[in-house]
N, C-alpha and C positions, 0 to 999 in steps of 0.2 A: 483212329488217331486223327487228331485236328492238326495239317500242318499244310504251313503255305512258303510259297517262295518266288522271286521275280526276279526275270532275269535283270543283271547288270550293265550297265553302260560303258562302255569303252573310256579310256582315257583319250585326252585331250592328244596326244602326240601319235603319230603317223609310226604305226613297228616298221613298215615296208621302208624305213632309213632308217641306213646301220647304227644309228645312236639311238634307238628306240629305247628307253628304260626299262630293261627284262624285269624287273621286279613289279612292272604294272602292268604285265603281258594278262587278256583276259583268262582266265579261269571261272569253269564251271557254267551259268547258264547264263547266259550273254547276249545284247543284240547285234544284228545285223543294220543296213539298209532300211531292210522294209519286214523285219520280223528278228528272229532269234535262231541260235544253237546254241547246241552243249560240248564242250571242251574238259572234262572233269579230271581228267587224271592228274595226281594223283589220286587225292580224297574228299574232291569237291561237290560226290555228287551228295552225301548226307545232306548237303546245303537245298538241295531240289526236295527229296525224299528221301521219306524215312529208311535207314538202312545201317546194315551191317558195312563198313564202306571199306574193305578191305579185298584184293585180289583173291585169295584163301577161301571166301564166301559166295561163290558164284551161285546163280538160282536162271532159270528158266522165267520170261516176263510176259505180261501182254500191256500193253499203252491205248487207252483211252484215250485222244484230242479233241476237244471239241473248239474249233476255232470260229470265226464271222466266215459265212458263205462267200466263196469266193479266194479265200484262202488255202492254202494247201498243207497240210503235214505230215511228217514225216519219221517215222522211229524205224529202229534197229528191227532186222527180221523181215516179214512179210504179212502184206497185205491180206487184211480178213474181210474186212466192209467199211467203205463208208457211206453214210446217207445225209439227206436233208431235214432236216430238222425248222422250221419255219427260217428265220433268218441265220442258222448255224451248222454247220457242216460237223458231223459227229465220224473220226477216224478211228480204224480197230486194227494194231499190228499184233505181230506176235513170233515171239524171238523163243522158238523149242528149243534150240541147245544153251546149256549155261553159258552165262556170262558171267563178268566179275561189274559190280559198280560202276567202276573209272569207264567205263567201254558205252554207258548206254549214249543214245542220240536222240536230241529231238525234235528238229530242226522245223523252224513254221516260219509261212511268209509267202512269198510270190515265188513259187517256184514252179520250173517245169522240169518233170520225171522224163528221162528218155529210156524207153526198152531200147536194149543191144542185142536182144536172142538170146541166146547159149555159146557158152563156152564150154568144150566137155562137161556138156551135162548142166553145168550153172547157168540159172537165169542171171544176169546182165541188166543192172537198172542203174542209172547216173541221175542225179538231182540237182539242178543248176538254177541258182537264181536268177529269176527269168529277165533282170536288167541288163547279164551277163553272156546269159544264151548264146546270145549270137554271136559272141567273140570269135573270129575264127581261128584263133590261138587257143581257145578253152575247148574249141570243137576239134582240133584236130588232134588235140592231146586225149582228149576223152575217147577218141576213138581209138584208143592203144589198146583200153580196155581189157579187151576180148586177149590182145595177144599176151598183155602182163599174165594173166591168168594162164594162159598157155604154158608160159613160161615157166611160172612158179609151180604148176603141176607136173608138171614135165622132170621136175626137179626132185619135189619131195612128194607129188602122190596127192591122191583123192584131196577133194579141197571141204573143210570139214561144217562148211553150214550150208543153208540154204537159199539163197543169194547172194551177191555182191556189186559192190555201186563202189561209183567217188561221188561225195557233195561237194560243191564247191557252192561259197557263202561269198555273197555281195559284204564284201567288209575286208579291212586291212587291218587284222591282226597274223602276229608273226610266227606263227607254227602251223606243219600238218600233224594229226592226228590218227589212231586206228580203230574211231571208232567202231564196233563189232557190227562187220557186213554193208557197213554205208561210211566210209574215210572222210574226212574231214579236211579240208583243204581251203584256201582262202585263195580267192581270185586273183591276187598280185601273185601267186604261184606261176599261172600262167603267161607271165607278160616277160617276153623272152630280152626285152632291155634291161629287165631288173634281175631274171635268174633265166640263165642260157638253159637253153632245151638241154643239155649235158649235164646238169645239175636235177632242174625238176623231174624229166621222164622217170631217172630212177631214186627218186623221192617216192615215187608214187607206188614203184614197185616196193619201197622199202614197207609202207603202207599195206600194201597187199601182202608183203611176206608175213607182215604181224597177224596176219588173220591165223595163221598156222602157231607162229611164234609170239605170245603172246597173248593172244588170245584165246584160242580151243585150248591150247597150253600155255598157262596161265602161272604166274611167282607164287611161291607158295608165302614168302615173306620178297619185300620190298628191296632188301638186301639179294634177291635172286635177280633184279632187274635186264642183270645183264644175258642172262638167258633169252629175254624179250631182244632188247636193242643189238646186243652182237649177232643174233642172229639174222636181225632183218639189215643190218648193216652190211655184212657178209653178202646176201643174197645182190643188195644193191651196188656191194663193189664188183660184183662176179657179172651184174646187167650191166652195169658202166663199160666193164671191160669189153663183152661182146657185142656191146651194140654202139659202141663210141669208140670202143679203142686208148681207152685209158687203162694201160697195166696194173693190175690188183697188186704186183709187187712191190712195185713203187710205192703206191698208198701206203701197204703194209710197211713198210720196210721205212717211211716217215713215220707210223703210229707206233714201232717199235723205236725208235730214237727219242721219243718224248715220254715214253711208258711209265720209267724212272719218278720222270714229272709228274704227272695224272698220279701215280700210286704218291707220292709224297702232299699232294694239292689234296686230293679226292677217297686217298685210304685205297687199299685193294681192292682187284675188280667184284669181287665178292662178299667183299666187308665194308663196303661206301660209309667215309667219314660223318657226311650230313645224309637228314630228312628230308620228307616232302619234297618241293620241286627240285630242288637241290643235289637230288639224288639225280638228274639226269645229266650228266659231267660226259667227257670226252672218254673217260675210262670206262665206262659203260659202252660205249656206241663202239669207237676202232679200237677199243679196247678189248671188249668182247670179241669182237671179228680176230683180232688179234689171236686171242684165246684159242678160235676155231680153225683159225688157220695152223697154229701150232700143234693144237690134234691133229689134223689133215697131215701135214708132215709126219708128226710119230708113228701115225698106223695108217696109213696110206690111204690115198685117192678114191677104192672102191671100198673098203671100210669104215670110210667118212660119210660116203654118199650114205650107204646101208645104215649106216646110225642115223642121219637125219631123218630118214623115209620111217625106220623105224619109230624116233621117239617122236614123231605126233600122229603117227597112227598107235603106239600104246600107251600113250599118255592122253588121248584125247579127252575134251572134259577138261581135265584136272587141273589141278593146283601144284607143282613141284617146286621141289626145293634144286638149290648149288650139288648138293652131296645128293640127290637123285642121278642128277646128270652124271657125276664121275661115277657111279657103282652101274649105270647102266651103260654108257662107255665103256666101263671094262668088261661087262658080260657080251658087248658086239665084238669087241676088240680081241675077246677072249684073250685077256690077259690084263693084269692090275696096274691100274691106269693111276691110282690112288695117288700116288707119290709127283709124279708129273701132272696131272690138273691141279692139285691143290698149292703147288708151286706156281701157276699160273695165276690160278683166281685168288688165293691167300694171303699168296707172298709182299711183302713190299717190295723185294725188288726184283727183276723182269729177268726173267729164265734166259740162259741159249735159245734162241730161236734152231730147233731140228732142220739140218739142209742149208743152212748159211749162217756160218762163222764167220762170215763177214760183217754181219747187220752187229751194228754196236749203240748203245744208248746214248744220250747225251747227259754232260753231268746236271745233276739235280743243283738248281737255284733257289733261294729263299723266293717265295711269291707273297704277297702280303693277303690275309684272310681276305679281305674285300671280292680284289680282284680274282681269286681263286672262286670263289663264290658265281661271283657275276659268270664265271667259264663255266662253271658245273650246269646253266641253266640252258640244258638241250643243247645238243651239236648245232653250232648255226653255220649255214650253207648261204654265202650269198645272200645276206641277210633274213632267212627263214631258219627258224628252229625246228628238228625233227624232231616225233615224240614217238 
């Protein structure tokens, strides 16, 4: 197959200010500073290489770079060989467990790799471009590393590949990413005038939660999204809580008052009205979470846990569907869950919250297409969009 492809130039306008034009946010293979990444998800990566470019399609990969000496690169997985080649530096990675398309990386440019050891058992590699290195806001953040990991095992169990990094890119576009085993983050992530440490730190973990959610376990269809982002939302409202002190009630208990909204704007959490990026809406992200807190209430506390530890240690690999999750929910739950998730994810309008009849919705408004659109594109935090 003869096929070629270059990455794209950034627009003209700065994303890191709140009026950034989401609809010119980069997508797929992009430059940086002083080289490139890939941002692909949704279905940007056919644009690179030839491919099936659907979640559903995952394959096990190896990446060929061959850059100008002196350059460094970088893909998803682990390191096989590089060598010197007269004036060209030839890199060999190789990513054993499947992936889906939207997840590869492949980051080239000036970079410096930092090893972190192990975290139960995980090697620990951070990829920083090397104008940014030395920030001592990117360096103290990066050294969380080890314990996000901690965390996130600590939680749901064995961590299902074999390594994990954050990249952070010399460039000011407005989203983090999860890309498979090496995250994708852009340097104004770090700059706590623009996003307080109480915002990014569990950004990063939401990132890390997707390696679990989302990526070993992976949408069987596009319309399953919220499997992905409710869960790693969840994870980061539950770090917010313990490690800042921002009550996960609260949140929740705002994302149930707008619920109404998001399912009228967005479609059900399950049934999202639009495509492509489109699909990344507020009803997806504390929506989902939403979703998972409202199980957590019907079948309690250590039935919750036990489901999550469960479904990405027996779904690992795979591709799942919405109706995966309720029929396996109800065989933890041991008992039929059918009727109550699919009123959650289905429904258009927003269930009883189990455990507080107090939490009430707010009335649904006309939102004009536009502007429902423009909201659907990624949760933005402080002017970053999570993905």
């Amino acid at each position: 197959i003869d096929y070629t492809s270059s990455p794209k130039d950034l627009p003209p306008d700065d994303p890191a200010t709140p009026d950034f034009p989401e609809n010119e946010l980069p997508v797929g293979w992009f430059v940086t500073r002083d080289g490139s990444v890939v941002g692909a998800q949704p279905d940007a990566a056919h644009e690179i290489f030839p491919s099936n470019d659907h979640p559903s399609d995952k394959a096990s990969y190896s990446f060929r770079l061959e850059v100008p000496k002196g350059v460094t690169a970088v893909a998803n997985g682990t390191l096989d060989y590089s060598y010197d080649r007269r004036d060209r530096t030839v890199w060999r990675y190789r990513q054993r467990q499947p992936m889906a398309t939207e997840l590869i990386q492949l980051a080239v440019g000036s970079l410096d790799v930092i090893e972190r050891g192990r975290s139960r058992g995980v090697p620990l590699r951070d990829v920083v471009a090397t104008a940014v290195s030395a920030d001592p806001n990117i360096q103290s953040a990066l050294s969380l590393t080890p314990s996000h990991m901690d965390w996130m095992v600590d939680r749901v169990g064995r961590y299902p590949f074999d390594l994990y990094g954050v990249l952070v890119a010399d460039q000011a576009f407005g989203y983090a990413l999860e890309t498979q085993t090496l995250s994708l983050h852009p340097a104004l992530l770090f700059d706590p005038a623009s996003i307080p440490t109480v915002i990014s730190d569990p950004i990063l973990v939401h990132e890390v939660a997707h390696q679990w959610f989302g990526n070993s376990v992976a949408p069987a269809e596009w319309s399953d999204l919220w499997l992905n982002e409710g869960h790693a939302t969840w994870y980061e409202i539950l770090y917010r809580e313990e490690l800042y002190g921002v009550p996960r009630k609260e949140l929740l208990k705002e994302a149930y008052a707008n619920s109404d909204q998001w399912r009228a704007d967005y479609g059900p959490v399950a049934l999202p009205a639009d495509s492509g990026f489109d699909l990344f809406s507020p009803n997806v992200y504390e929506g989902g979470a939403l979703v998972l807190y409202a199980l957590r209430q019907e079948i309690g506390e250590d039935r919750f846990d036990q489901l999550q530890r469960r479904w990405v240690r027996e779904f690992r690999d795979e591709s799942v569907s919405t109706d995966d999750f309720i029929s396996f929910a109800s065989k933890v739950a041991r008992r039929d869950l059918r009727g109550f998730l699919r009123s959650w994810v289905y429904g258009t309008k927003t269930p009883p919250m189990p455990g507080h009849p107090d939490w009430t919705v707010n009335p649904v408004v006309a939102t004009p297409a536009a502007a429902a659109k423009a909201g659907a594109r990624g949760q933005r935090t402080a002017g970053l969009l999570k993905r």
